[in-house]
C-alpha positions as CSV (number, residue, x, y, z in Angstrom):
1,X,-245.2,89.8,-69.9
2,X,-243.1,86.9,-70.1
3,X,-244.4,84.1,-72.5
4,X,-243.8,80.1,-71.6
5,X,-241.8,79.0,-74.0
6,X,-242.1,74.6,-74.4
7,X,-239.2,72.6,-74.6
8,X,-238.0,71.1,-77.6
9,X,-237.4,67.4,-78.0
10,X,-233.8,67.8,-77.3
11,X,-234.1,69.6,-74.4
12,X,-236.6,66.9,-73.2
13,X,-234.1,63.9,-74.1
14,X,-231.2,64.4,-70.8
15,X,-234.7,63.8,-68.8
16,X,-236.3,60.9,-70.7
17,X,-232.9,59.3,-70.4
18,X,-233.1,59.5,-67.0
19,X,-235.9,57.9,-66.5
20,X,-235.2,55.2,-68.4
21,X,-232.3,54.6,-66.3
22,X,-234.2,54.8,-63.0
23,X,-236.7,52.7,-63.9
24,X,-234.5,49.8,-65.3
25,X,-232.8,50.3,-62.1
26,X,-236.0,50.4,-60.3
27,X,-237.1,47.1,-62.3
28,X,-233.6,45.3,-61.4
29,X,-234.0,46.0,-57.9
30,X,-237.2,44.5,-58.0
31,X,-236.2,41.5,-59.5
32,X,-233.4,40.8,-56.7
33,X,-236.0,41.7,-54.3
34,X,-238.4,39.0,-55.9
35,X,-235.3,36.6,-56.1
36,X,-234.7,37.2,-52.2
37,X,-238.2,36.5,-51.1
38,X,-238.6,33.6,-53.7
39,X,-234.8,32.0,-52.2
40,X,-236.7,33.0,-48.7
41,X,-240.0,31.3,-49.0
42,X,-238.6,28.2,-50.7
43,X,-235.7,28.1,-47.8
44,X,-238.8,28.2,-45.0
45,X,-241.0,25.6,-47.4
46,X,-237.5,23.1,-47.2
47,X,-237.0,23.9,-43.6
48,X,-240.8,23.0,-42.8
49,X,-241.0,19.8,-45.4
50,X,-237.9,18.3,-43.4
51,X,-239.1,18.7,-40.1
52,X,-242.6,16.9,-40.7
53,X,-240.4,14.4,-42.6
54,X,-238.7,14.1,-39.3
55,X,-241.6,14.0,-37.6
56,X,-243.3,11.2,-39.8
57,X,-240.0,9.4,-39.4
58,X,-240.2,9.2,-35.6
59,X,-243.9,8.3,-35.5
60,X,-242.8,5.4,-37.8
61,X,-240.3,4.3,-35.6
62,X,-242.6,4.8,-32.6
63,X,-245.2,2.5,-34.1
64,X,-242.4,0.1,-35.3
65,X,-241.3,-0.3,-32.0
66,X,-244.4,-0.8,-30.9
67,X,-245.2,-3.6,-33.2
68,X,-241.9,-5.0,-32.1
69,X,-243.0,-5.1,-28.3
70,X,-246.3,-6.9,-29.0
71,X,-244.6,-9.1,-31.0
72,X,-242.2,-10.1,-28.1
73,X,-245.1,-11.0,-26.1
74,X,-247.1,-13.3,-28.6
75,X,-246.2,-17.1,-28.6
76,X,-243.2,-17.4,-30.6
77,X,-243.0,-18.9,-33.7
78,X,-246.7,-18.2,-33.8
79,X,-247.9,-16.2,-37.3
80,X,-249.1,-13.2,-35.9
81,X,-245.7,-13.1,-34.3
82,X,-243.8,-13.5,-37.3
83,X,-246.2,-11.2,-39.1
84,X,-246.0,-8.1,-36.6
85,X,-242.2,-8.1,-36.5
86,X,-241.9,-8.5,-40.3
87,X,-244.3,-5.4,-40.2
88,X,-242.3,-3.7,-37.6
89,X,-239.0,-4.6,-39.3
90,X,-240.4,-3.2,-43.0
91,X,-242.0,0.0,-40.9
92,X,-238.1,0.6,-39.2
93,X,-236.8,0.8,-42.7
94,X,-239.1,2.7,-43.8
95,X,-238.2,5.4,-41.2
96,X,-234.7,5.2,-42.1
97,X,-235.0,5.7,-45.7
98,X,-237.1,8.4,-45.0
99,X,-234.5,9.9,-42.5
100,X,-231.6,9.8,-44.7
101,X,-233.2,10.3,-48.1
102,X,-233.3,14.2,-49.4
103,X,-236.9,15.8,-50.1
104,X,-236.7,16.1,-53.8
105,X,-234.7,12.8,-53.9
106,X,-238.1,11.1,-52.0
107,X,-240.5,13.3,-54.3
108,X,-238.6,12.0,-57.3
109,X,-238.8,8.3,-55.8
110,X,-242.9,8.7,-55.7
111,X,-243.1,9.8,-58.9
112,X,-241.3,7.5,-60.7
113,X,-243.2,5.0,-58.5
114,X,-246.4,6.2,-59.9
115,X,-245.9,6.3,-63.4
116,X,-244.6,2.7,-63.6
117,X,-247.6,1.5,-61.4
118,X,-250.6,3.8,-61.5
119,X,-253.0,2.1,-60.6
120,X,-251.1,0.6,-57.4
121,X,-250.1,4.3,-56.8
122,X,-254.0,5.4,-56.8
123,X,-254.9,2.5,-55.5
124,X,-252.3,3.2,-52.5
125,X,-253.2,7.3,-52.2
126,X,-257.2,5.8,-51.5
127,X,-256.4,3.6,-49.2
128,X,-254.5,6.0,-47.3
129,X,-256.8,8.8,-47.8
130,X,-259.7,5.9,-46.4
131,X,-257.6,5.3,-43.6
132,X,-256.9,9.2,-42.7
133,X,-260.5,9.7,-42.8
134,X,-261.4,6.8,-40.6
135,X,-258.8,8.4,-37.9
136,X,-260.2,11.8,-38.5
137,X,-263.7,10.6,-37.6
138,X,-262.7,8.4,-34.5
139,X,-260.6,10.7,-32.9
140,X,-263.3,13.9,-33.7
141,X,-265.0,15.2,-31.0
142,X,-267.7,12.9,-30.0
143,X,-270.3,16.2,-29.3
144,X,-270.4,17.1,-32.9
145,X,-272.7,14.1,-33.4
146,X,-274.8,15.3,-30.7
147,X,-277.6,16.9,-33.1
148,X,-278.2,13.8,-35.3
149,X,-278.8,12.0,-31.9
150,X,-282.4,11.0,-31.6
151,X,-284.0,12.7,-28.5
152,X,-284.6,11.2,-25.0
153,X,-286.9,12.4,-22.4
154,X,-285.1,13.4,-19.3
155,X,-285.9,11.0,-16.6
156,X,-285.7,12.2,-13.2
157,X,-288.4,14.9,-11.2
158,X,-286.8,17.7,-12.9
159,X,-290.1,19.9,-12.8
């Protein structure tokens, strides 16, 4: 009869040693595979924050231009004229500052904006969020007010 003999703390220490060693290797893996997703996600977030940026740019020149062109056709001299292509002229600006400014540089910009002038800043961030709702609503679909609609009796011989 052969009797199990349990090993001795020294014979135990080559094995705790390694794994120590594979799981500090494990845990440095880990972190470069964190690193890579975290370079990954902000890469995608940049990419995706510069094309909207982009895309706001263009809108803004798109509405500048248009501002221009009923300008052009408004008596000249006259102070809606004057008024629509300062407007359109500020608005063109705008769009290139936008398009040559980095993201963080812009982000930076707004911040430092806002905490020399708060109240402008909020007063600014609710006027625009007033406005974006006011959009939202009139270019909703019209059939979602359909059940607050009062109801009308069908005319017509329908029976």
């Amino acid at each position: 009869m052969s009797t199990y003999k349990t090993p001795t703390a020294s014979q135990n220490e080559p094995a705790t040693k390694e794994a120590k060693r594979k799981a500090a290797e494990l845990g440095t893996q880990a972190k470069a595979a964190a690193g890579t997703l975290a370079q990954d996600a902000a890469s995608a977030a940049t990419t995706q924050a510069n094309a909207a940026k982009s895309s706001v740019a263009d809108e803004m020149s798109g509405v500048a231009s248009a501002l221009r062109t009923a300008a052009q056709e408004m008596r000249s001299g006259s102070p809606q004229e004057r008024t629509f292509g300062q407007i359109a002229e500020g608005l063109a600006d705008a769009s290139e500052a936008m398009r040559d400014k980095d993201l963080s540089t812009m982000v930076r910009d707004v911040s430092t904006f806002a905490r020399k002038n708060p109240l402008v800043f909020l007063g600014g961030a609710a006027l625009i969020g007033f406005a974006a709702t006011r959009f939202a609503k009139a270019s909703g679909d019209m059939t979602a007010d359909a059940p607050n609609a009062p109801y009308t009796q069908p005319r017509g011989d329908f029976l």
